[in-house]
DRENPA-3360 file (N, C-alpha, C; in nm, 2 decimals, always signed):
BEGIN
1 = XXXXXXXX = -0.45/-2.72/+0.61/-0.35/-2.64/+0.68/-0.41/-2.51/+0.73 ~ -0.54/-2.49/+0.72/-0.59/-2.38/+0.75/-0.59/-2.36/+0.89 ~ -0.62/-2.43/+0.98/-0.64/-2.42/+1.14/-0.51/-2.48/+1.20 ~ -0.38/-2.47/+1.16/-0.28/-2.53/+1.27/-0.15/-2.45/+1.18 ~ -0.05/-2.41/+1.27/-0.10/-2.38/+1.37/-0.11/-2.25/+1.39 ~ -0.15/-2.21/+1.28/-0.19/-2.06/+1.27/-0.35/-2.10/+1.22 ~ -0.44/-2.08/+1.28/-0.57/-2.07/+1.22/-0.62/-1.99/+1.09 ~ -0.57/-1.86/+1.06/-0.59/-1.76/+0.98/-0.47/-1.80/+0.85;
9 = XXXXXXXX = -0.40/-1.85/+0.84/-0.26/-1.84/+0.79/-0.35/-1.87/+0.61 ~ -0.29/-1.87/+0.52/-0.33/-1.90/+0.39/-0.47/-1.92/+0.36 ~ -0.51/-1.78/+0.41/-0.63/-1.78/+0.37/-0.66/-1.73/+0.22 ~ -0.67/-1.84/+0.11/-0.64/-1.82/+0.00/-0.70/-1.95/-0.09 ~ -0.74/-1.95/-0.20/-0.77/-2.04/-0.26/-0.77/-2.00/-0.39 ~ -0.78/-2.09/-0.49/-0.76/-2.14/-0.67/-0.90/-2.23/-0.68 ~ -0.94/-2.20/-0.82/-0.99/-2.26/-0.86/-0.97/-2.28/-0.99 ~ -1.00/-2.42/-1.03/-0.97/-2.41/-1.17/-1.05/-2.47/-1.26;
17 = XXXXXXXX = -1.10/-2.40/-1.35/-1.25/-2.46/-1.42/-1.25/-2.52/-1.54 ~ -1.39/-2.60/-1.53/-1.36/-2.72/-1.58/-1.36/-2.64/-1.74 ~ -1.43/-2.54/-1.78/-1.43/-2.50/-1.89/-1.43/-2.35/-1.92 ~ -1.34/-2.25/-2.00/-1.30/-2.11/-1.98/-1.42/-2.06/-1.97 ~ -1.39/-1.93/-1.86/-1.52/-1.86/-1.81/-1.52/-1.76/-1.95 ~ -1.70/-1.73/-1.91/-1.74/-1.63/-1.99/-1.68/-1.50/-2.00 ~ -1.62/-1.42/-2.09/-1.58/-1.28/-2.07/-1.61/-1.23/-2.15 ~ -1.74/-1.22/-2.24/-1.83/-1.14/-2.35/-1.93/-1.06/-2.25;
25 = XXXXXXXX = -1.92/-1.03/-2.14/-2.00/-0.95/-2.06/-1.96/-0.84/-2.04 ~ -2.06/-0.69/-2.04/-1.99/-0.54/-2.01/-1.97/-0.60/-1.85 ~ -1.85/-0.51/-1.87/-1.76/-0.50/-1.75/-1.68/-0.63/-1.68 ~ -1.67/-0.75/-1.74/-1.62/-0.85/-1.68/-1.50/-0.88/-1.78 ~ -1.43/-0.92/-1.69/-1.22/-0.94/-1.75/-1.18/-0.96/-1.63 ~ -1.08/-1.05/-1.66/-0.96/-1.12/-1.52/-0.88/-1.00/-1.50 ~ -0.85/-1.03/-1.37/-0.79/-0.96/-1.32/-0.62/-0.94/-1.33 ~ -0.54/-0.89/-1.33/-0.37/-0.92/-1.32/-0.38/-0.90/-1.19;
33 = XXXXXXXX = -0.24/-0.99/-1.14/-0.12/-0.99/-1.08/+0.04/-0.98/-1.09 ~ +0.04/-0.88/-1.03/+0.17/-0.83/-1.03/+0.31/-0.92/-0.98 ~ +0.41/-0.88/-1.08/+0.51/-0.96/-1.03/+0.64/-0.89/-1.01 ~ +0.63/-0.73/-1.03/+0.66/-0.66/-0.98/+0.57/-0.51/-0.97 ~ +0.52/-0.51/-0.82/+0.39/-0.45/-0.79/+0.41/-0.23/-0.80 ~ +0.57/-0.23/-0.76/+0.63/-0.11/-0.76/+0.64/-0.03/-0.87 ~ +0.71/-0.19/-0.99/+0.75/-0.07/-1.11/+0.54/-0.08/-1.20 ~ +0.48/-0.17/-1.20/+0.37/-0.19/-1.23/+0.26/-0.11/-1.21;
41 = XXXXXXXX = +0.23/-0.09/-1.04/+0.13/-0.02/-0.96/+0.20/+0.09/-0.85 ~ +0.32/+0.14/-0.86/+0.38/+0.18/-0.79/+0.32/+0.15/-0.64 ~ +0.32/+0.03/-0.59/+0.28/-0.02/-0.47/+0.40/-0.09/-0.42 ~ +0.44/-0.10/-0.30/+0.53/-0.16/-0.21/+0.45/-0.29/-0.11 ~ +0.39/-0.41/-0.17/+0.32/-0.50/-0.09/+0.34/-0.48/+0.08 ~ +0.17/-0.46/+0.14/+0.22/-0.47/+0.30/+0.26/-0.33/+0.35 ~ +0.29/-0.26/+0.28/+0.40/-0.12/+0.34/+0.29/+0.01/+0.33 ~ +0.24/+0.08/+0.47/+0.17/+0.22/+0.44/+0.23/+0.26/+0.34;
49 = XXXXXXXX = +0.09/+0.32/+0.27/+0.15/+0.41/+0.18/+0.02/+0.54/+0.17 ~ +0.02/+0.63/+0.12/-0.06/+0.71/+0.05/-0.17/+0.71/-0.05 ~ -0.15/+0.57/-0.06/-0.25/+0.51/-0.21/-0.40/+0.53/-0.13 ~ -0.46/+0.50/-0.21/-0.61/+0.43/-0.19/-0.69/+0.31/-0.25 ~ -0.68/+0.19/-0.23/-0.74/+0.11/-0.28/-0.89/+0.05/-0.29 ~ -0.93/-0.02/-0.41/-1.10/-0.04/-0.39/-1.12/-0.21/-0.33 ~ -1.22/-0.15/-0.27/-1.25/-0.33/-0.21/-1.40/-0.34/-0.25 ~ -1.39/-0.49/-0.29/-1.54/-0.49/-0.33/-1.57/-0.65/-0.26;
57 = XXXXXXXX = -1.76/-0.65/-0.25/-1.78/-0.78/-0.17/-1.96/-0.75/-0.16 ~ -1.99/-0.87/-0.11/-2.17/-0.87/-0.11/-2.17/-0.91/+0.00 ~ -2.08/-0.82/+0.11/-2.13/-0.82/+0.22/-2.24/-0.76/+0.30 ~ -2.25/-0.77/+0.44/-2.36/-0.71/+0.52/-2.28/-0.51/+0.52 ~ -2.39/-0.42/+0.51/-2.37/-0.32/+0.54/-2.41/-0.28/+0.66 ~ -2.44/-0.32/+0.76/-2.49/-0.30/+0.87/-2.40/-0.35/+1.00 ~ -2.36/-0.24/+1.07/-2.26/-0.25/+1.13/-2.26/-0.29/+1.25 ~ -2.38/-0.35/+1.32/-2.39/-0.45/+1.46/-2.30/-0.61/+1.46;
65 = XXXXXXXX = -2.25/-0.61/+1.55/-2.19/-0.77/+1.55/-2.29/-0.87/+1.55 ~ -2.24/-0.98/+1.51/-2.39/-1.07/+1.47/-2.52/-1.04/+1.41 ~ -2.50/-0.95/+1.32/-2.67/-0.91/+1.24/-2.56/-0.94/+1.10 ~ -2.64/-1.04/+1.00/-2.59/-1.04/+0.87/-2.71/-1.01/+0.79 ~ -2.69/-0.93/+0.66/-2.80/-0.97/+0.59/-2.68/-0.92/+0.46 ~ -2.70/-1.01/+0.33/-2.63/-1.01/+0.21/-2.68/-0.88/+0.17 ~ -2.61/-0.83/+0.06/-2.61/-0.70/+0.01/-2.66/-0.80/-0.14 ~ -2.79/-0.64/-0.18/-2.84/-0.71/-0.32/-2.78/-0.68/-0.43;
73 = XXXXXXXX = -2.68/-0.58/-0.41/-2.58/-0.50/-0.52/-2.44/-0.52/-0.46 ~ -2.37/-0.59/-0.53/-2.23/-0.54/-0.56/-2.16/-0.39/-0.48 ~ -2.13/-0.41/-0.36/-2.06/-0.30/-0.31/-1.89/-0.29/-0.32 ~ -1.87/-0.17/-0.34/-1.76/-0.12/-0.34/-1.73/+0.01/-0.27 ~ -1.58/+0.02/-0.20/-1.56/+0.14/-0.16/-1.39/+0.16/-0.14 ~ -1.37/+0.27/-0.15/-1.20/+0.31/-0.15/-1.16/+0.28/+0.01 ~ -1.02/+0.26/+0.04/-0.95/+0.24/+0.16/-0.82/+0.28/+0.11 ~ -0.81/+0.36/+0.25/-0.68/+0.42/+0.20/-0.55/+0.26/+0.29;
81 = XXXXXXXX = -0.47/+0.28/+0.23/-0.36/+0.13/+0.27/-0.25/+0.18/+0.36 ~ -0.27/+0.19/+0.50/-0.18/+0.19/+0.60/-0.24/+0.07/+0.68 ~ -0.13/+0.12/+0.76/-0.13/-0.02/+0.90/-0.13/+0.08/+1.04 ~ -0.25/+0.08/+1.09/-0.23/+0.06/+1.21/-0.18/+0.00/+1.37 ~ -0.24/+0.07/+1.48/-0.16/-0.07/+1.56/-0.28/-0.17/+1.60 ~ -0.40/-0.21/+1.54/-0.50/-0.31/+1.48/-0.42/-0.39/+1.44 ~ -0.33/-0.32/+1.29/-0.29/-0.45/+1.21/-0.17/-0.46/+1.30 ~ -0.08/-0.44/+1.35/+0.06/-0.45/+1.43/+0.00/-0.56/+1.51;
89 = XXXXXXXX = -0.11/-0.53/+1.54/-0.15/-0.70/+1.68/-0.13/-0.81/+1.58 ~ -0.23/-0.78/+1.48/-0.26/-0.89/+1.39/-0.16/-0.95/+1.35 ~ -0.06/-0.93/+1.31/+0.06/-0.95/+1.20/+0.15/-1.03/+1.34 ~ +0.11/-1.00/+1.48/+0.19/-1.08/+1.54/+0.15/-1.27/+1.55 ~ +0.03/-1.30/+1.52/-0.02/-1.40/+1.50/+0.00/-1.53/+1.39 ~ +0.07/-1.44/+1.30/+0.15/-1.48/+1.19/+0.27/-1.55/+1.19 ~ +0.35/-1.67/+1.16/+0.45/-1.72/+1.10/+0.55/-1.60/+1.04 ~ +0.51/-1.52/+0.95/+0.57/-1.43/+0.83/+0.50/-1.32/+0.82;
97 = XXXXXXXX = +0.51/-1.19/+0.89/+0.43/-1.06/+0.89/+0.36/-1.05/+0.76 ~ +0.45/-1.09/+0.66/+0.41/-1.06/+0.52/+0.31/-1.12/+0.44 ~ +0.24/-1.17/+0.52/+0.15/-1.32/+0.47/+0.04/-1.24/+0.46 ~ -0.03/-1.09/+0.59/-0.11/-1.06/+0.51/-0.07/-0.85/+0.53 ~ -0.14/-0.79/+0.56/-0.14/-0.65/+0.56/-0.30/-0.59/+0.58 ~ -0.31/-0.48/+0.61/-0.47/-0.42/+0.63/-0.47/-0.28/+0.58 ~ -0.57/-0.28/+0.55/-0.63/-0.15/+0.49/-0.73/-0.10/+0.55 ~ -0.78/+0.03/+0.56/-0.92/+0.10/+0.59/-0.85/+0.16/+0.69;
105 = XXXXXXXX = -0.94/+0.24/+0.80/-0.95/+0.26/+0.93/-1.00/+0.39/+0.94 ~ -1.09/+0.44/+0.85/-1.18/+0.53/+0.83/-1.30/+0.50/+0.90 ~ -1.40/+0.59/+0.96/-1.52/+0.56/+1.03/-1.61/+0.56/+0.92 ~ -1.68/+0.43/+0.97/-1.76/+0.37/+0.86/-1.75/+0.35/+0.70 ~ -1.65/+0.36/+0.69/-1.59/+0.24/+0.57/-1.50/+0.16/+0.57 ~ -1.56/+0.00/+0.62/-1.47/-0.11/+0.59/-1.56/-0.21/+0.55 ~ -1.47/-0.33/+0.53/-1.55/-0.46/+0.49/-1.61/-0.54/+0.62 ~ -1.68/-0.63/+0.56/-1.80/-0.68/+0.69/-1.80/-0.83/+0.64;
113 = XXXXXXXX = -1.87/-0.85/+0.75/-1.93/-1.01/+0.72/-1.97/-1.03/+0.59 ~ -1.93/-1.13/+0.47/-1.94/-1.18/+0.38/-1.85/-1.12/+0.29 ~ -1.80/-1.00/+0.31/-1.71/-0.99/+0.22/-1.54/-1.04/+0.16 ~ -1.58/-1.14/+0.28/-1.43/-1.25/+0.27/-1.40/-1.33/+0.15 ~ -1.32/-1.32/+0.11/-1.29/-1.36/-0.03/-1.25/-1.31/-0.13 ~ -1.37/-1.11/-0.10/-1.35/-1.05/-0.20/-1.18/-0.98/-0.25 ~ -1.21/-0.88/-0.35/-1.06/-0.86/-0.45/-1.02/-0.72/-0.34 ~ -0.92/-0.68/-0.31/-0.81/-0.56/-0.30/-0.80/-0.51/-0.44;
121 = XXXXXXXX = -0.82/-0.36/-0.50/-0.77/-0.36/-0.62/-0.69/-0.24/-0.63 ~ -0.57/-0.26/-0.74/-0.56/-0.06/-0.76/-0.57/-0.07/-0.91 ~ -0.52/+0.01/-0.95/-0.50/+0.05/-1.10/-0.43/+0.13/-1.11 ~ -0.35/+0.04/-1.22/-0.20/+0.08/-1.35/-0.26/+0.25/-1.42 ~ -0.17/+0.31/-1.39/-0.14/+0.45/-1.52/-0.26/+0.38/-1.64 ~ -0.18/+0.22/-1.69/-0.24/+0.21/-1.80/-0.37/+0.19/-1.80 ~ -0.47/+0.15/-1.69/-0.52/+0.13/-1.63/-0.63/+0.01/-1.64 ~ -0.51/-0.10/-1.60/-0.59/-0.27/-1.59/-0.61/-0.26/-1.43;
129 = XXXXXXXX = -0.63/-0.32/-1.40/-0.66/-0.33/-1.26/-0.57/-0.47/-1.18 ~ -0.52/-0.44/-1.04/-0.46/-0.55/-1.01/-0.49/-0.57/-0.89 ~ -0.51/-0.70/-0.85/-0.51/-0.78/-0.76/-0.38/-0.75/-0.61 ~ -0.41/-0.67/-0.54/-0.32/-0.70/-0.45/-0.34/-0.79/-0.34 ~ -0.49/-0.74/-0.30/-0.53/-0.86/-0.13/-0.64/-0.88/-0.15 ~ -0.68/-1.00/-0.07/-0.80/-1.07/-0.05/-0.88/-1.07/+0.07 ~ -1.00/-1.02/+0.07/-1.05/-1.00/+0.22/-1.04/-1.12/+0.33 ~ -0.99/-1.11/+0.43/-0.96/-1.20/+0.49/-1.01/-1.21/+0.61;
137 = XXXXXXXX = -1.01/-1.10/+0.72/-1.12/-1.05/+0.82/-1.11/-0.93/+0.91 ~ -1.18/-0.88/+0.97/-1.19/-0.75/+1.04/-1.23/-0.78/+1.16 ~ -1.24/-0.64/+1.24/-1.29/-0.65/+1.35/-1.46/-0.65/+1.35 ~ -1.49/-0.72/+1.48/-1.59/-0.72/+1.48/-1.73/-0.65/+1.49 ~ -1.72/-0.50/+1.52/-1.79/-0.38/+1.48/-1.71/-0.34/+1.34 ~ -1.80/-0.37/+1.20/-1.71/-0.31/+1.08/-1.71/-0.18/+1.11 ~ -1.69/-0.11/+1.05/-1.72/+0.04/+1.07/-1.63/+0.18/+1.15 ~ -1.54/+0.05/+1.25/-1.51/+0.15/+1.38/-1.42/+0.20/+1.34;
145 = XXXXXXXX = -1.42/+0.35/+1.35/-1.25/+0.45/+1.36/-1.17/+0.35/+1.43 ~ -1.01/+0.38/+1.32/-0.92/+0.28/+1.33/-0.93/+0.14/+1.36 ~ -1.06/+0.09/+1.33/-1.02/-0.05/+1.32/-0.99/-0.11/+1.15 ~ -0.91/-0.21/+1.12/-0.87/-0.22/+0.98/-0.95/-0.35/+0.95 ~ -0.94/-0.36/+0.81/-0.92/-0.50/+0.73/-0.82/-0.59/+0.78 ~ -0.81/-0.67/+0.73/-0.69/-0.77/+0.71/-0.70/-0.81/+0.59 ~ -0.58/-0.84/+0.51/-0.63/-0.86/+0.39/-0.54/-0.99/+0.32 ~ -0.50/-1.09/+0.29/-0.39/-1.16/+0.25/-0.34/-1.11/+0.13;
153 = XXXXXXXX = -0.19/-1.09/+0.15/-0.10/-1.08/+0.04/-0.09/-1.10/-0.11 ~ -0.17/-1.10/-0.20/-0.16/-1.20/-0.30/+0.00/-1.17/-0.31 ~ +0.06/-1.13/-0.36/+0.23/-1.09/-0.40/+0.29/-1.21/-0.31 ~ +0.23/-1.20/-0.16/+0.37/-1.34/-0.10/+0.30/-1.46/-0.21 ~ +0.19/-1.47/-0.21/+0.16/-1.59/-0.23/+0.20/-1.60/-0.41 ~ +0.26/-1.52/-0.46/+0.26/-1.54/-0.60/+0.36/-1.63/-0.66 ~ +0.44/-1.75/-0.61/+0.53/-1.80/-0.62/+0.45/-1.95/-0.65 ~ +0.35/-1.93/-0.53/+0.24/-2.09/-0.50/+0.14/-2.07/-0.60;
161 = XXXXXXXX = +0.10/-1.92/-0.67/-0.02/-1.95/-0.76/+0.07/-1.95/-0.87 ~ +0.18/-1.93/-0.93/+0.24/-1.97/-1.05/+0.24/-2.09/-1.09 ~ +0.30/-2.13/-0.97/+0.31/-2.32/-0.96/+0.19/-2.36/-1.01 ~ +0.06/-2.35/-0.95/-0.06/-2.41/-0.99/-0.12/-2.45/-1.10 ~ -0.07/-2.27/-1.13/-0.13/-2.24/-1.30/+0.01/-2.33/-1.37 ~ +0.08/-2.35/-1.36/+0.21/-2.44/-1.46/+0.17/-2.58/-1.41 ~ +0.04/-2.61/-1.37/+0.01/-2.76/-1.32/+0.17/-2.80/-1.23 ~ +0.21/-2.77/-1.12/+0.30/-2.79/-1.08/+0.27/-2.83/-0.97;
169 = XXXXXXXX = +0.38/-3.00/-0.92/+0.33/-3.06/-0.82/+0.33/-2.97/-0.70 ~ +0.42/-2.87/-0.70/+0.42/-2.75/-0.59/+0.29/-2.70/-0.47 ~ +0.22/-2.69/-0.59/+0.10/-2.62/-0.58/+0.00/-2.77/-0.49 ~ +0.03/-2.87/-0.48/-0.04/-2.95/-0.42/+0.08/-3.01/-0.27 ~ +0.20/-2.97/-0.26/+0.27/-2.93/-0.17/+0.15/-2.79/+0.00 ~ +0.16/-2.86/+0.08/+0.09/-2.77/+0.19/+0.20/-2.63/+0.17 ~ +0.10/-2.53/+0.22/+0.19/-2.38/+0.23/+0.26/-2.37/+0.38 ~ +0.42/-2.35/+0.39/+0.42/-2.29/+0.50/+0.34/-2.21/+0.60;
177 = X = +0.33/-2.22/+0.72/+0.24/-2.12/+0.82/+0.12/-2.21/+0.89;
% end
């Protein structure tokens, strides 16, 4: 369902392993997701706000179209979470506006080539960390004043990853869009 007939639509995936991952490493632990993102992370999914969130990814740092080269360290950087009218085009391409949302639009800090996949994060007062979006894609000069991210929702989609995790035929049901 990825290319019809929205090409971008659920861009999202699960995996489920064959045996529990390692988590005796400094600095490694699962992530949460919120199932109410407001009273949790005082975040409003999708909606500008004032926050700033971290994105991380082993993407290209180099901001020409078509030049990739992987990053040898783990990059991360803050984005503040508004929407542009970048993401207002984007969101028209969609089934359900809410499916994804964008972040960034600072000159020379956004995500790039390879960093698709990676985590959206904020953090709780208490301070776990949570999953809100997933890199999804950008414009094609990373970097450029007011151009954004795109980022998929984890929050819409948190109804279809419940399912999954409860082994539920649901989750093998195609996603709307």
């Amino acid at each position: 369902q990825f290319k019809k007939p929205c090409h971008r639509c659920n861009d999202i995936a699960l995996l489920k392993l064959v045996s529990p991952a390692r988590l005796d490493k400094v600095f490694v632990e699962p992530i949460c997701i919120s199932k109410n993102p407001i009273k949790d992370i005082g975040y409003t999914p999708g909606h500008s706000s004032n926050q700033r969130a971290w994105v991380a990814g082993w993407g290209t740092s180099i901001a020409k179209p078509f030049v990739f080269s992987q990053a040898k360290h783990l990059q991360h950087l803050q984005v503040p979470l508004q929407e542009l009218p970048f993401c207002k085009e984007r969101k028209k391409e969609y089934p359900d506006p809410n499916m994804i949302f964008c972040a960034g639009g600072e000159a020379g800090k956004d995500t790039c080539r390879g960093d698709s996949g990676g985590p959206l994060m904020l953090a709780a007062k208490s301070h776990e960390w949570y999953s809100i979006g997933i890199v999804s894609f950008g414009n094609t000069f990373c970097g450029a004043a007011g151009s954004q991210s795109v980022f998929t929702n984890v929050n819409y989609y948190l109804p279809w990853i419940e399912a999954c995790m409860n082994d539920d035929q649901k989750c093998l049901q195609p996603l709307s869009g």
